[in-house]
N, C-alpha and C positions, 0 to 999 in steps of 0.2 A: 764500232767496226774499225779496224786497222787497218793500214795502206794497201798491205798485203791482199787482204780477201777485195778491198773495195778494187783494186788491181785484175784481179780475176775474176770479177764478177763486170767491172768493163769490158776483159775480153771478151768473154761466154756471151754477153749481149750484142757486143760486135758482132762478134763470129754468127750470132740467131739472125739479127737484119742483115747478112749479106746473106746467110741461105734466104731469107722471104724477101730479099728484094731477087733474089736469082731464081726462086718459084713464081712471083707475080710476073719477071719480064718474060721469060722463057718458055713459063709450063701452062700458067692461066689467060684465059683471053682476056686479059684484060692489058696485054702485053702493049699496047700502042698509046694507049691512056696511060700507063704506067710510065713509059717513057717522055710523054708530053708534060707529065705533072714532073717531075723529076729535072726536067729539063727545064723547064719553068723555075723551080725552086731554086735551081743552083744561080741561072742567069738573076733572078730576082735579086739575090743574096748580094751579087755582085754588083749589082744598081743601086744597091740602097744603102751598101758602101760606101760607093763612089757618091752616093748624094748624102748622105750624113757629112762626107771631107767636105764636100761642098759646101753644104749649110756651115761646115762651123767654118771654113776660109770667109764667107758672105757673114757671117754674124760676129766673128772674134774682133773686138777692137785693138785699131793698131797698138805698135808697142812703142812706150814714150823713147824718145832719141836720148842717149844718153851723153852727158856731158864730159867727154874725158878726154885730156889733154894729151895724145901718147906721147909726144916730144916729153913728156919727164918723165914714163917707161924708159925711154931711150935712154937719158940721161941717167936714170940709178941705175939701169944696166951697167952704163959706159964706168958708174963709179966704184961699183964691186968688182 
């Protein structure tokens, strides 16, 4: 399958779940669960974000200090 059709066949899919998320909130009674589950999702999403940065900031070992003299930066600077 080529870029093209996989292209348009993302849209058409988009395009299907925003009509059935706009039938389940609006037209079925199911319209207030639909929002809680949804709202849930999104917030979750962004929790578990922010605790995956977390875990790796708590689990990544430091980075070794590196040994560099810039005073001879300075100087082959000064000499070109």
């Amino acid at each position: 399958m080529n870029d093209k059709v996989m292209g348009y066949v993302i849209v058409l899919g988009s395009l299907f779940g925003i009509a059935c998320y706009f039938c389940l909130l609006f037209v079925s009674p199911w319209a207030l669960l639909v929002l809680q589950v949804s709202a849930f999702i999104a917030v979750a999403a962004v929790l578990t974000i922010i605790a995956w940065i977390g875990y790796t900031l708590a689990t990544t070992p430091p980075m070794e200090e590196l040994d560099i003299d810039f005073e001879d930066f300075d100087r082959e600077e000064k000499e070109t």
